[in-house]
N, C-alpha and C positions, 0 to 999 in steps of 0.2 A: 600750717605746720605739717611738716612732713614726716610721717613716723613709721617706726618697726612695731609690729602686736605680736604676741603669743597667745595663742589658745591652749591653756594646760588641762591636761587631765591629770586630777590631783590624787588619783588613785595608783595609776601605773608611770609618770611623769612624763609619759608622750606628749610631744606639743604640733601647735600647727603653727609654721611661721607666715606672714603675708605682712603688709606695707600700708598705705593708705594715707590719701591726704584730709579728708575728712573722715578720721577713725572710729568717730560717733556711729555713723552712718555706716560705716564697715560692720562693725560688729553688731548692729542692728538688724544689717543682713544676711549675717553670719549665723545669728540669732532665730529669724526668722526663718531660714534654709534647712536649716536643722532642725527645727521643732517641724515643720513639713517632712520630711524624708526624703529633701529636695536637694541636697547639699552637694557641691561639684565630685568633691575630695570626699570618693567611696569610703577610704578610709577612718577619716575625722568621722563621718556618719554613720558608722556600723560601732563606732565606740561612742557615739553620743548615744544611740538608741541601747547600747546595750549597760552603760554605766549611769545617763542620765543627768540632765542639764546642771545639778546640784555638787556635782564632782568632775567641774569642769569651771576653772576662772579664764578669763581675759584680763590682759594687761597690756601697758606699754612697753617696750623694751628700750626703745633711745627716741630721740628725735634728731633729724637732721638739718640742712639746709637748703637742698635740692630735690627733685625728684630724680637727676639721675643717681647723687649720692645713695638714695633711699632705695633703687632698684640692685645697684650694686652693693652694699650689704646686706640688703635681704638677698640676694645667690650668694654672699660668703657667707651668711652664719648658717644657711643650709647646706651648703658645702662642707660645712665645720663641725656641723651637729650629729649627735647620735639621737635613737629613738623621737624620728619624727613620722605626725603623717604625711606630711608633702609628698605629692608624686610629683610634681615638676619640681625642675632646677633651682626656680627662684629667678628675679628680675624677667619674669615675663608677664606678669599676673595683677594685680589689683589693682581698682579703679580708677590709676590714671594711663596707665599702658595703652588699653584698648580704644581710648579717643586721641593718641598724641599723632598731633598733623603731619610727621613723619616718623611713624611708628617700624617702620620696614628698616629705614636706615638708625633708627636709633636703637631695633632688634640685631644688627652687627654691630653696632658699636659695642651696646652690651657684651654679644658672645665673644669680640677681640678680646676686650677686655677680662673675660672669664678665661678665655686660653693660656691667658699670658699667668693668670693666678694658678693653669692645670700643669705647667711644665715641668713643678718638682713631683715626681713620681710619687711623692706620699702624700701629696695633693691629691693626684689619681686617682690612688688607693679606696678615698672616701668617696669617691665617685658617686651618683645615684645613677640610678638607670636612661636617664637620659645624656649621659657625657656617654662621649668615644664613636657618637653614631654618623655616620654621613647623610648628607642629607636626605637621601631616599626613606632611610630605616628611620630617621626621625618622624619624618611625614606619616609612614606605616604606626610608629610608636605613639606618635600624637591620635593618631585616627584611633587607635586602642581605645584611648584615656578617655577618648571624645565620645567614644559609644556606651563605655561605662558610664561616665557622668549622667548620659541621657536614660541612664535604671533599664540599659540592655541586662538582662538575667541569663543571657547564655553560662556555660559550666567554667568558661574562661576566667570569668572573674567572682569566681566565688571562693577561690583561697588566695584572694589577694592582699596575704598578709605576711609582715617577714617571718623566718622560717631559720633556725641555727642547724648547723651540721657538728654534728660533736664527736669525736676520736671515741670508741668503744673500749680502750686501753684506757686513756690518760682522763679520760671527762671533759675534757677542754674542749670550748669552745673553737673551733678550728673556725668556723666563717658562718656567719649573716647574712643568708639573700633577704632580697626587697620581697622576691613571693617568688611560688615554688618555680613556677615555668622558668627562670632562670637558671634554676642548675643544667639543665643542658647543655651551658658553657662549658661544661667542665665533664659529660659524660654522664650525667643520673639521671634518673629518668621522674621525673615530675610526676608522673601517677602514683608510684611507689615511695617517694615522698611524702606525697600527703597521706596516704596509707599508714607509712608510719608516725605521721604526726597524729593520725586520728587513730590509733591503735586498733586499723580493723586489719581481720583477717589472717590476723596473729604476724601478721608482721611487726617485727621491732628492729632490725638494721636493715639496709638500703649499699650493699656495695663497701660493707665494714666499716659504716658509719651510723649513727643513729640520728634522727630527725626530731624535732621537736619545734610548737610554735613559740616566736618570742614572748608573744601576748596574745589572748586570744579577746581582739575584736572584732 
């Protein structure tokens, strides 16, 4: 049987999405990764150790009938979700991907099929950090993830958590990066960011905006 899981934390309702054809066994190493300090997804692991196995469930979310059905809506319900830890896309991931005997061509298959889902603009919109990139920057952006995963401690990944920009006038939430190095896109400067999400040095706006983390795990 071919299934979607979520890993909830029942505290702030962030979830982790992944797939799996023996779910058992998923979450047993999901289980086991995390009580180590071993876990891929920095993210899920910094709020497991910091809230604690007890306020976190596992569940089913659908079952399907294929494994490619099951790769391609785990990349739409994380293309569709808010407040997750996922840092990849979805449809690349869980233990049956990385043994499939033509895994290269069934990695395009996939992202066609994701492109064709990204054409309406407000599809885009909820993008994560891995859409819009060409292949070079992907390879650079994977190679990120990959040295994080392996508990590289460099300064790079220690606010890698999303981060809200909020109008100084109105309080609104003006936008949600995935973590801070990203605003760059847009002209801010990522030190003074996290500056003022950690309220040193008496900084509180950043360029007539204020910073704040969305959760802190």
């Amino acid at each position: 049987m071919f299934v979607l899981y979520e890993i909830r934390n029942k505290k702030t309702n962030f979830r982790y999405i992944g797939c799996s054809k023996v779910y058992e066994n998923r979450w047993r190493r999901h289980l086991r990764d995390l009580n180590a300090n071993s876990h891929h997804n920095t993210h899920l692991q910094r709020a497991w150790n910091k809230y604690g196995e007890d306020l976190f469930e596992f569940s089913v979310i659908k079952s399907v009938e294929s494994e490619e059905i099951m790769f391609l809506e785990e990349s739409e319900i994380i293309s569709n979700s808010d407040n997750l830890y996922n840092i990849a896309d979805g449809g690349y991931g869980g233990d049956l991907f990385t043994n499939h005997p033509n895994k290269e061509d069934y990695r395009k298959k996939l992202s066609l099929a994701q492109i064709e889902r990204n054409k309406d603009p407000k599809e885009r919109e909820k993008s994560n950090v891995f859409k819009g990139l060409n292949e070079e920057q992907l390879k650079v952006r994977k190679q990120v993830w990959s040295n994080a995963k392996k508990g590289n401690k460099n300064n790079n990944f220690k606010h890698n958590v999303p981060v809200k920009q909020i109008d100084v006038v109105t309080g609104e939430v003006v936008k949600i990066w995935d973590y801070p190095s990203l605003v760059k896109e847009e002209g801010f400067n990522p030190k003074y960011v996290i500056k003022c999400c950690n309220k040193v040095d008496s900084y509180l706006t950043h360029k007539k905006y204020r910073w704040e983390w969305v959760v802190n795990c």
